[in-house]
C-alpha positions as CSV (number, residue, x, y, z in Angstrom):
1,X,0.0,0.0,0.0
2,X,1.5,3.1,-1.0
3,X,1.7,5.8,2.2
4,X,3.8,8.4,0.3
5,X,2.3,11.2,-1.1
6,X,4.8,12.0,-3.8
7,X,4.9,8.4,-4.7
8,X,1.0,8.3,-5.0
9,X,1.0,11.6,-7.2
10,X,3.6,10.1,-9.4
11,X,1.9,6.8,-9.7
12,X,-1.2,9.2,-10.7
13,X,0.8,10.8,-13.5
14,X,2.4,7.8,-15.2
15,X,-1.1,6.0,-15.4
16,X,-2.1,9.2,-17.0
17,X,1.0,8.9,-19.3
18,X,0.5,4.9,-20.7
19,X,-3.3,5.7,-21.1
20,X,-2.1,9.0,-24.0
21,X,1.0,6.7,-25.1
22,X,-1.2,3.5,-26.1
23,X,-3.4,5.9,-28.0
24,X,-0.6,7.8,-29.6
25,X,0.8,4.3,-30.3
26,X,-1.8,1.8,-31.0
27,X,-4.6,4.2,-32.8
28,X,-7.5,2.2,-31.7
29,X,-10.6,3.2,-32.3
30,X,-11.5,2.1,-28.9
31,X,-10.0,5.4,-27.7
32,X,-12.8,7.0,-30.0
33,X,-15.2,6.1,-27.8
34,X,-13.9,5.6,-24.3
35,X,-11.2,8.8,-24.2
36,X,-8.2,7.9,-22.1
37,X,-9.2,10.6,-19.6
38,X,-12.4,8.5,-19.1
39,X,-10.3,5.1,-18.5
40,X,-8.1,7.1,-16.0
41,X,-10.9,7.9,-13.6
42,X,-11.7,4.6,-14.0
43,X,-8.8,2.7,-13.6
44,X,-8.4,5.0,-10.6
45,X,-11.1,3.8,-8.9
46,X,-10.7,0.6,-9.4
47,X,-7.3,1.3,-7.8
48,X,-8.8,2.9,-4.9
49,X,-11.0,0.3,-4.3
50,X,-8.3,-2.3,-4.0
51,X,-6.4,0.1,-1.8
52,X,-3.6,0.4,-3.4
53,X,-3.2,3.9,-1.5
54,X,-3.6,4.9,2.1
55,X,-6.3,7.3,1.8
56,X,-5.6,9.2,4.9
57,X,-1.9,9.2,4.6
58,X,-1.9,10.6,0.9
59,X,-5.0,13.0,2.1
60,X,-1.9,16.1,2.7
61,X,-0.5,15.7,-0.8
62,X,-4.0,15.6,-2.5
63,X,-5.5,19.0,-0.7
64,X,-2.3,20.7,-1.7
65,X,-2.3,19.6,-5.0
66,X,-6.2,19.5,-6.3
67,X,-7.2,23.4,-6.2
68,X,-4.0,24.8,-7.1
69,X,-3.6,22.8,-10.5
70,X,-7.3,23.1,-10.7
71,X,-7.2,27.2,-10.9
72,X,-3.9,27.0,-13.0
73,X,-5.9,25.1,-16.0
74,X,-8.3,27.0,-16.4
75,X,-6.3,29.9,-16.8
76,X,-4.9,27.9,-19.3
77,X,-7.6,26.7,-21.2
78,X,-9.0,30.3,-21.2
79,X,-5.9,31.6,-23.7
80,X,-7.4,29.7,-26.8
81,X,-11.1,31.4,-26.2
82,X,-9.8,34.5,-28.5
83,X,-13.6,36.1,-28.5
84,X,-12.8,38.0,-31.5
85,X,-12.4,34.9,-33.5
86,X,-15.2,33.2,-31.7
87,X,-17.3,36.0,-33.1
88,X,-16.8,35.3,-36.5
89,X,-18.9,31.8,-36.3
90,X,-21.6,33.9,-37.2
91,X,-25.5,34.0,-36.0
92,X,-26.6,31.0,-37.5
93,X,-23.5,28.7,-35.5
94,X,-23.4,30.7,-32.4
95,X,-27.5,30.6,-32.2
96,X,-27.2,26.5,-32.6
97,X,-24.5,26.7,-30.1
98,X,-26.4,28.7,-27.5
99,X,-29.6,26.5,-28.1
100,X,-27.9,23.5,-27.2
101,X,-26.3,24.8,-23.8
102,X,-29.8,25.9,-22.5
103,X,-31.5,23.1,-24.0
104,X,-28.9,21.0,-22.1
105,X,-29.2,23.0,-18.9
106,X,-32.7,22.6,-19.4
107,X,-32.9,18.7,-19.6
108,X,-30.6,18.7,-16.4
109,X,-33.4,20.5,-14.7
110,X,-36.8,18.7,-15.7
111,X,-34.3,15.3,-15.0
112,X,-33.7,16.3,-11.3
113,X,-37.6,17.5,-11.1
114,X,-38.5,13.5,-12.0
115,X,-35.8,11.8,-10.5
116,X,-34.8,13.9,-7.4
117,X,-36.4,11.5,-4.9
118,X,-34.1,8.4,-6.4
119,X,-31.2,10.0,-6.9
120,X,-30.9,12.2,-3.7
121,X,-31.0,15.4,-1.8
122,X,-27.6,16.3,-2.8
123,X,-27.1,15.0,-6.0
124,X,-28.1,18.4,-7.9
125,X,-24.5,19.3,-6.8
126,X,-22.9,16.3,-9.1
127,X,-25.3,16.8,-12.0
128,X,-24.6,20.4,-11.9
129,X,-20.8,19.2,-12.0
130,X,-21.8,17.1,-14.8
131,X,-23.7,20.1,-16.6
132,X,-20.6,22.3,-17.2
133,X,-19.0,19.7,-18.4
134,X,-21.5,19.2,-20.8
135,X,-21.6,22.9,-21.8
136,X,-18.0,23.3,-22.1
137,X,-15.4,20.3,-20.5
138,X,-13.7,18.6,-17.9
139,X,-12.0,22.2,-16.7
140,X,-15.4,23.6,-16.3
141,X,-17.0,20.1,-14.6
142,X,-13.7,20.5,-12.0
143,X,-14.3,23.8,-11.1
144,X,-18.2,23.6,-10.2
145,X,-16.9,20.7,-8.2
146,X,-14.6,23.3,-6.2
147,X,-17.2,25.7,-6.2
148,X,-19.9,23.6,-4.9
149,X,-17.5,21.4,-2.4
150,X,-18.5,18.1,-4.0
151,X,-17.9,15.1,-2.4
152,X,-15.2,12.3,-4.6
153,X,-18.0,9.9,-4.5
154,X,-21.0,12.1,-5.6
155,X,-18.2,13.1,-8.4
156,X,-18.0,9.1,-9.1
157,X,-21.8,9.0,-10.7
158,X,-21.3,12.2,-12.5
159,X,-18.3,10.9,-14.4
160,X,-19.9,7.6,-15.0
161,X,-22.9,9.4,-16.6
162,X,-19.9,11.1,-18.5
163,X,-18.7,8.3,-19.6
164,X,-21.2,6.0,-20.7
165,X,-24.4,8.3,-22.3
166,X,-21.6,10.5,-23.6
167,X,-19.8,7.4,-25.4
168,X,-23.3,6.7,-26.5
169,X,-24.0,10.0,-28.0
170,X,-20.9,10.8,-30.2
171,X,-21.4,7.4,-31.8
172,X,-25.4,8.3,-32.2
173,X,-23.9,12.0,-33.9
174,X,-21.4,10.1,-35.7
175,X,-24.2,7.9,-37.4
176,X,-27.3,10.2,-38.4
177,X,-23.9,12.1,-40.6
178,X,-25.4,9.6,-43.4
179,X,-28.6,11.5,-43.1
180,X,-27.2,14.7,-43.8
181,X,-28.4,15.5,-47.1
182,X,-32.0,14.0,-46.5
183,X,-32.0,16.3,-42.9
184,X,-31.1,19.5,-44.4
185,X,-33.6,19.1,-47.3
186,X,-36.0,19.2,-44.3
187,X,-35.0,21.7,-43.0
188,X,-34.4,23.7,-45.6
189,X,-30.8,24.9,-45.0
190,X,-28.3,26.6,-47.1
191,X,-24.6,25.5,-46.0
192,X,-22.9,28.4,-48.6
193,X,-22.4,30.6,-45.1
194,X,-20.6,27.8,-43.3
195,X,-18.5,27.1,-46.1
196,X,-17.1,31.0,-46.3
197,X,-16.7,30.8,-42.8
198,X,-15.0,27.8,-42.3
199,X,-13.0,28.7,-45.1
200,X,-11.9,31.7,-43.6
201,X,-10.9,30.4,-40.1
202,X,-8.7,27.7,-41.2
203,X,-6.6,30.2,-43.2
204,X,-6.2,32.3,-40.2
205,X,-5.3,29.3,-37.8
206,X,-2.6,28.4,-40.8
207,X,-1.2,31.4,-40.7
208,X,-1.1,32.1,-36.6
209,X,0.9,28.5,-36.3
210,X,3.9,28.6,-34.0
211,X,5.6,26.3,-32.7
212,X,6.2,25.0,-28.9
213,X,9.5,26.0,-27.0
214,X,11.2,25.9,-23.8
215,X,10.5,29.5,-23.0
216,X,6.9,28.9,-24.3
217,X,6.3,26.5,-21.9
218,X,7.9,27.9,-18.8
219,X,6.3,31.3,-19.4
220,X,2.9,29.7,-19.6
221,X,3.4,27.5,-16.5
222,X,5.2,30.2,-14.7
223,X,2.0,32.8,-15.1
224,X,-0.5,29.6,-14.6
225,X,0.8,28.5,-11.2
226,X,0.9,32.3,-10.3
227,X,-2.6,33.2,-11.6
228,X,-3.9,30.2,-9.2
229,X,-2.0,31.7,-6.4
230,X,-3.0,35.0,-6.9
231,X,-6.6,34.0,-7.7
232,X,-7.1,32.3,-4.7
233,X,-5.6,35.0,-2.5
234,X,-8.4,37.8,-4.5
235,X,-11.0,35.4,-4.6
236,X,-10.8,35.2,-0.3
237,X,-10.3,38.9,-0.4
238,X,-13.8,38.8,-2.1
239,X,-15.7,36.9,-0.6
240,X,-14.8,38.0,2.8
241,X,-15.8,42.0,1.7
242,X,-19.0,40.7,-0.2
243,X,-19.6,37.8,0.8
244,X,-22.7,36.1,-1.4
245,X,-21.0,33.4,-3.1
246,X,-17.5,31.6,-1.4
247,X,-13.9,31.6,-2.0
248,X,-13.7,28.9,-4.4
249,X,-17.0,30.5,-6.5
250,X,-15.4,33.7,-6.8
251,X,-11.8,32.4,-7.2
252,X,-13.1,30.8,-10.7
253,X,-15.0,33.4,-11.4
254,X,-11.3,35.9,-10.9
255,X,-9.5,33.7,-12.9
256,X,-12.1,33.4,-15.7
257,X,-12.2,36.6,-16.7
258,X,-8.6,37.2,-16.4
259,X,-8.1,34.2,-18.6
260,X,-10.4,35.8,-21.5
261,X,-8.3,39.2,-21.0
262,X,-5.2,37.2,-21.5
263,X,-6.6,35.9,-24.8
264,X,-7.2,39.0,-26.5
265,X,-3.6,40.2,-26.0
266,X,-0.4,38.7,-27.3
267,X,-0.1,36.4,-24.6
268,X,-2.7,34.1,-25.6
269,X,-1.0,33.4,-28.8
270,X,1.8,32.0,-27.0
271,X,2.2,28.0,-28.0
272,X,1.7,25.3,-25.2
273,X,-1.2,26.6,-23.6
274,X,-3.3,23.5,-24.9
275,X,-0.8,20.7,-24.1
276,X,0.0,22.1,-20.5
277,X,-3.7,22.3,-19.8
278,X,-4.2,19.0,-20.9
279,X,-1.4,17.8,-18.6
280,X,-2.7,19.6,-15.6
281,X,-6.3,18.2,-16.8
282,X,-5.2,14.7,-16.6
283,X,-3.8,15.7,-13.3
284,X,-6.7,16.6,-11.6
285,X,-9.0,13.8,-13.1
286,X,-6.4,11.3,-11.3
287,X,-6.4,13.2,-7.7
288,X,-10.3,13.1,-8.4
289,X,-10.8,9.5,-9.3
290,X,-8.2,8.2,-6.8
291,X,-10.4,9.1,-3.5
292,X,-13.5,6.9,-5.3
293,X,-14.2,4.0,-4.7
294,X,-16.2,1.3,-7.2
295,X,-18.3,0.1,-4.3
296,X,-19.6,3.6,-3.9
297,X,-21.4,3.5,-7.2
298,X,-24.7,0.9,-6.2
299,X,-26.7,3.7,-7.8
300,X,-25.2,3.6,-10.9
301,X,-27.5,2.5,-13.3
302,X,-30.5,5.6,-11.9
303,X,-27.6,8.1,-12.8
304,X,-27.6,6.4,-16.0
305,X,-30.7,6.4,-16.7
306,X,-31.2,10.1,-16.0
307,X,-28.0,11.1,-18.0
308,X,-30.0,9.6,-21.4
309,X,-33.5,11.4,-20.3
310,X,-31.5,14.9,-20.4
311,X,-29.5,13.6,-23.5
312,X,-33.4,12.9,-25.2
313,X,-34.9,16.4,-24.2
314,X,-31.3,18.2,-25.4
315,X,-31.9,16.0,-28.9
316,X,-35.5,16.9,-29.3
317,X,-35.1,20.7,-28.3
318,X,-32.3,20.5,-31.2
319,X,-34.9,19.1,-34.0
320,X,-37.3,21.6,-33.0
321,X,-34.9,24.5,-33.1
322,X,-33.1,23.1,-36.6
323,X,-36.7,23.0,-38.2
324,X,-37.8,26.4,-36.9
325,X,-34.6,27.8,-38.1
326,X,-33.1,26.2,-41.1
327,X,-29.9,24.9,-39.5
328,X,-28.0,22.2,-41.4
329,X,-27.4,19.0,-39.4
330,X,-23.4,19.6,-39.2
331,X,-24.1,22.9,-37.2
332,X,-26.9,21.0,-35.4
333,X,-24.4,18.1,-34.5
334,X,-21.5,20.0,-34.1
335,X,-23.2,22.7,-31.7
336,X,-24.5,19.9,-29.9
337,X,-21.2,17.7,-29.4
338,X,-19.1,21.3,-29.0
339,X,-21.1,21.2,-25.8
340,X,-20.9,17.8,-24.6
341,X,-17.8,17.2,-25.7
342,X,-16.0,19.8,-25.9
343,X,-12.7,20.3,-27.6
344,X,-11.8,16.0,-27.6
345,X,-14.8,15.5,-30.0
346,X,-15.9,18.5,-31.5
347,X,-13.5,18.4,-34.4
348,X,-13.6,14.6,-34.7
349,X,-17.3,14.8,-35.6
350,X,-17.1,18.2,-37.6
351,X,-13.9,16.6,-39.4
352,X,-16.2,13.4,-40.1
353,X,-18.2,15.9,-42.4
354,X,-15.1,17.6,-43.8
355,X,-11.5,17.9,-42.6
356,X,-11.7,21.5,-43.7
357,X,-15.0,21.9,-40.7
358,X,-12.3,20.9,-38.0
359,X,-11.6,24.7,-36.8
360,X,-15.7,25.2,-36.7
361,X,-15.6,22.5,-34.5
362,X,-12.6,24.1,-32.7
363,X,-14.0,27.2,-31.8
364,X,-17.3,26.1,-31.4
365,X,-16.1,24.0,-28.4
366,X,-13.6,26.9,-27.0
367,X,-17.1,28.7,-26.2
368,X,-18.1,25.9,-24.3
369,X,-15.2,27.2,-22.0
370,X,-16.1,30.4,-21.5
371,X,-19.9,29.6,-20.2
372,X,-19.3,26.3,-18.2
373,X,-18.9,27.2,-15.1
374,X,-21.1,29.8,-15.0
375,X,-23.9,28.1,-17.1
376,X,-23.4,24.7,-14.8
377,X,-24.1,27.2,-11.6
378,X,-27.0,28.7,-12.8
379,X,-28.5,25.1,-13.3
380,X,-27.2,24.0,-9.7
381,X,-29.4,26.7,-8.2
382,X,-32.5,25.9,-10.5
383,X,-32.0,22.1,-9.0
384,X,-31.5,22.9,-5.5
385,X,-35.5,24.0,-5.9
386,X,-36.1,20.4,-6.4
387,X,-33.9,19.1,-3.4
């Protein structure tokens, strides 16, 4: 049983490592549907629930670590969300976008109005977790979790809902793309827009291309790291002047909007930002999934069962809104996945369509970033009516 905390953290890390270097190595399309970062959290519980760690004596070096690599990626992940460039989508994309977040938020709600009673008093916190994640990513999912104070094993059935309905859905998306010309004939669409503006946005990321240093790299973990200090320190200062929301709450909030000022200036063209995200992402869903156990999960298949309810109200909203409007089904599919999804499926779906669609499916997902946290909050206090 490992009692060190270093060791355990490392241990953490080199799973995390394999998991990228089979996919990098193999190119299965098992990692298609089951994303390594989804068999880390679960090969981490599994771990946990052998006890290959000493929970309590590895307790220090997961509080010190959690929060303060937590707050440094989302700074991160914030750099890319150029709103200038976001902009440029265009009302047709952004409108599909924004449909599927509240449609999504929307299905989270009516799910905990039905299923409340079987799922729990608290469990509007972990569905709220879940529901960032499913407007924007992971990032947003960990912060709520900070935000909210949810517990590792509440955070167990969100990412198993995470895991399974979302596997479900991209291969569902992937599917109706052989329906594309019989479902914009019904609705009616014209896709000569998306084609300029796709156009138009790969030529730009072509030409904005550098590549990743040393000094790239340290500057962007350098700032990170501070930011999440700093952050923390302000978002205290806050909430003991104002009080309303807590430390955590108004720590993200801090460091979300100093993220999107950082991407409008030179800064956020810096190269790395992405990969040293990803790396502190991977982090954090280790810490997470190492303090769940399996046996904690008997509820599993209710959770499930309510992840593909909000899934079927997000999917019929989406019709709905596609007929009313005249949306194609690649915005419709992409606007939907860009939420769910985020940036690890977005541009696999909107490159199924066309590998010149994959920076549409780029930025579409980056917005997901950007709303998230603040999006999955809303919802938590619109469930907490239920509880």
């Amino acid at each position: 049983m490992i009692t060190n905390g270093f060791t355990y953290f490392a241990c953490l890390l080199t799973l995390a490592a394999v998991l990228i270097g089979l996919e990098k190595k193999t190119k299965s399309k098992f990692f298609k549907y089951v994303p390594p970062v989804v068999l880390l959290y679960l090969l981490c519980m599994v771990l946990c629930t052998l006890n290959v760690w000493d929970l309590a004596a590895t307790k220090p070096a997961y509080g010190a670590l959690k929060n303060n690599i937590l707050y440094a990626m989302i700074f991160l992940m914030l750099l890319k969300c150029d709103l200038r460039k976001i902009a440029k989508l265009g009302p047709r994309m952004l409108g599909g976008f924004f449909t599927a977040s509240v449609s999504i938020g929307l299905g989270f709600v009516v799910t905990y109005a039905i299923f409340h009673t079987q799922l729990g008093s608290e469990a509007w916190k972990a569905l709220a977790a879940l529901c960032g994640s499913w407007m924007g990513g992971s990032g947003n999912m960990m912060a709520i979790q900070a935000a909210l104070d949810i517990g590792e094993a509440d955070m167990a059935y969100a990412l198993v809902i995470d895991s399974i309905d979302y596997s479900i859905w991209v291969m569902f998306l992937l599917w109706v793309i052989n329906f594309a010309p019989k479902f914009n004939k019904w609705t009616k669409s014209n896709t000569q827009a998306l084609d300029e503006v796709c156009a138009r946005l790969e030529k730009e990321q072509e030409e904005t291309k550098e590549p990743i240093s040393f000094a790239s790299l340290l500057i962007l973990l350098g700032a990170a790291l501070l930011v999440s200090a700093i952050g923390q320190n302000v978002g205290a200062v806050i909430q003991g002047s104002i009080g309303l929301l807590d430390k955590a709450t108004w720590t993200v909030l801090f460091i979300t909007v100093l993220g999107l000022a950082a991407a409008l200036t030179p800064f956020g063209k810096i190269a790395g930002s992405g990969e040293l995200a990803n790396i502190f992402l991977y982090s954090i869903i280790g810490l997470l999934a190492s303090r769940a156990s399996l046996l904690e999960l008997q509820d599993a298949p209710m959770w499930i069962l309510s992840g593909f309810v909000i899934l079927a109200i997000h999917g019929i909203i989406m019709l709905i809104f596609a007929k009313l409007f005249k949306l194609d089904l690649f915005t419709s599919c992409v606007a939907s996945l860009a939420n769910i999804g985020g940036t690890a499926s977005a541009p696999i779906l909107a490159g199924a369509y066309s590998p010149a669609l994959v920076p549409v499916g780029i930025l579409m997902a980056l917005i997901g970033y950007v709303i998230g946290t603040g999006g999955g909050l809303i919802v938590a206090r619109l469930m907490s009516m239920f509880a």
